[in-house]
Legacy VTK file of the C-alpha trace (Angstrom):
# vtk DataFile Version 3.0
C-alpha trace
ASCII
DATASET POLYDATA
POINTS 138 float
88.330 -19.671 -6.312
85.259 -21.480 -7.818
84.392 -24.212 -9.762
81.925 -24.363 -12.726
79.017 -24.955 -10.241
80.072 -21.353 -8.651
80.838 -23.310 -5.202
83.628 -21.459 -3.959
86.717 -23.715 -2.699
86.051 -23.127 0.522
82.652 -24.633 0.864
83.973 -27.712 -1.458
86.745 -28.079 1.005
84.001 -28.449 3.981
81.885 -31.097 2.562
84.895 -32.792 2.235
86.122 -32.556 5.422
82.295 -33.656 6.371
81.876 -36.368 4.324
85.612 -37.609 5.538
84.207 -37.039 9.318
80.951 -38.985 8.673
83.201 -41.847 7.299
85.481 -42.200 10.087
82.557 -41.666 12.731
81.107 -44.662 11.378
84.096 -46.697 11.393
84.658 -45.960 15.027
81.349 -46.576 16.091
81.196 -49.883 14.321
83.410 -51.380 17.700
79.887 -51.073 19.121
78.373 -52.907 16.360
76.706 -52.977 12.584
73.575 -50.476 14.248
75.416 -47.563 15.841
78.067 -47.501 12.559
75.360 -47.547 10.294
73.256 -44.950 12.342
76.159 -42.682 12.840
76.470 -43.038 8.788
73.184 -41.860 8.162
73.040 -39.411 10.804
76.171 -37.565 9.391
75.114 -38.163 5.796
71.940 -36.273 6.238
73.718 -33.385 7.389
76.165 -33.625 4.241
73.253 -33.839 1.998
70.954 -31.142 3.858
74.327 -28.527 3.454
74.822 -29.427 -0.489
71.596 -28.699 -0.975
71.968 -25.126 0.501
75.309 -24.512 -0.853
73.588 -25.503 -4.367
70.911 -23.105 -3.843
73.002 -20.282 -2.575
75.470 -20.123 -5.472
73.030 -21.590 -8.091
71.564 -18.363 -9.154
73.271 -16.579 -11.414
73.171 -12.495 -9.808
74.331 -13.030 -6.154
75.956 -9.801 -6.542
72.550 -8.078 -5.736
72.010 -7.972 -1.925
68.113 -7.970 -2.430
68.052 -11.161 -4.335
71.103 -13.013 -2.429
68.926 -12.660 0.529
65.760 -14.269 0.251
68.024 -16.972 -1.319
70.055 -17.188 1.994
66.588 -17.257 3.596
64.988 -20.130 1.279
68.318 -22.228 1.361
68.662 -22.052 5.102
64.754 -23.196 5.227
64.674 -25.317 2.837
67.880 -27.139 4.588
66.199 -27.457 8.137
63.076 -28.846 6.524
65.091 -31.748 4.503
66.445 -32.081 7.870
63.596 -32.565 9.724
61.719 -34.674 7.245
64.557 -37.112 7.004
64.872 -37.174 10.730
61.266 -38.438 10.249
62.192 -40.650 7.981
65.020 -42.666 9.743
62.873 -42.539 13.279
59.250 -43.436 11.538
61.030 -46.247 9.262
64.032 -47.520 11.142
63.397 -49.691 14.144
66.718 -50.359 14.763
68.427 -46.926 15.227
71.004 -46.280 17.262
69.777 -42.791 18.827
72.788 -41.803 20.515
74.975 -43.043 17.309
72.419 -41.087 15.078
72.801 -37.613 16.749
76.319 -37.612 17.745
77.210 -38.598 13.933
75.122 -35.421 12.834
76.526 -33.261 16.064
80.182 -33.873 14.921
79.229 -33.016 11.305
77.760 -30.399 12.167
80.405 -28.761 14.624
83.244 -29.684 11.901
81.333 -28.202 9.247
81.961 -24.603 11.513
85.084 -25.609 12.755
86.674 -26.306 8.986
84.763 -22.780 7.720
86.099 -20.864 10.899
89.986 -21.963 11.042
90.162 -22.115 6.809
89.119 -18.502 7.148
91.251 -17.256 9.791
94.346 -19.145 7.994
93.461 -17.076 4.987
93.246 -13.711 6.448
96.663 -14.685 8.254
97.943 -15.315 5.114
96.404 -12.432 3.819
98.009 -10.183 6.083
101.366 -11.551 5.621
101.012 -11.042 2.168
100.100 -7.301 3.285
103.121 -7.348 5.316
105.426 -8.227 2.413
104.522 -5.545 0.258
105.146 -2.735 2.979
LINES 1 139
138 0 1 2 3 4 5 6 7 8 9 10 11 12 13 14 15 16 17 18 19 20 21 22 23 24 25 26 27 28 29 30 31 32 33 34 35 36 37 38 39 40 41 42 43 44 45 46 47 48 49 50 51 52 53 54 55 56 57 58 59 60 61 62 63 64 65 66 67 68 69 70 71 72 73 74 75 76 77 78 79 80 81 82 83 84 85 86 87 88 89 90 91 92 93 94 95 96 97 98 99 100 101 102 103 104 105 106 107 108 109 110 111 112 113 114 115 116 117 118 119 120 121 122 123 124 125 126 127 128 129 130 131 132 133 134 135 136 137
């Protein structure tokens, strides 16, 4: 199911679960103080930001059906990700003096292992459910 963007549920249902992760990161790293919550906040929100702006450039083009155009796209999304990455990891190290590095990188780590472990499980659940529904008809 999609939405008027074209972003399938399943991808909406990740940066949720990302953007919910990055939250409570931050909440639990604010025992150690205003610098690692707010680092872990950032650190997480890049990653959010860095994967809606390849999920907007994946299903922003209109004729995805056609495996030679949805593949450069997959290409220039996944590139054009890693360098908003990078150049905001610049950013935060180059402007912030008071980051919390270990904060910083284990808020984008655990976005970025949920983000896989949401898209992973949410698929298997669905071709359980699939199957099931397979099963019923037989």
């Amino acid at each position: 199911m999609t939405n008027k963007a074209g972003i399938p549920a399943l991808f909406r249902h990740v940066l949720l679960v990302q953007i919910t992760v990055t939250a409570i990161m931050s909440l639990a790293l604010s025992y150690y103080g205003r610098a690692a919550a707010l680092s872990a906040l950032i650190g997480g929100l890049i990653v959010v930001v860095a994967n809606v702006y390849s999920t907007w450039r994946v299903f922003s083009t209109s004729n995805t059906n056609c495996a030679q155009q949805a593949l450069p796209n997959l290409y220039r999304a996944e590139a054009g990700k890693l360098i908003m990455i990078a150049a905001l990891f610049i950013a935060v190290f180059a402007g912030w003096n008071n980051v919390n590095i270990v904060a910083f990188i284990a808020g984008c780590a655990a976005v970025m292992i949920t983000g896989l472990i949401v898209a992973a499980t949410r698929n298997v659940d669905q071709n359980i459910s699939r199957g099931r529904e397979t099963d019923k008809k037989n």
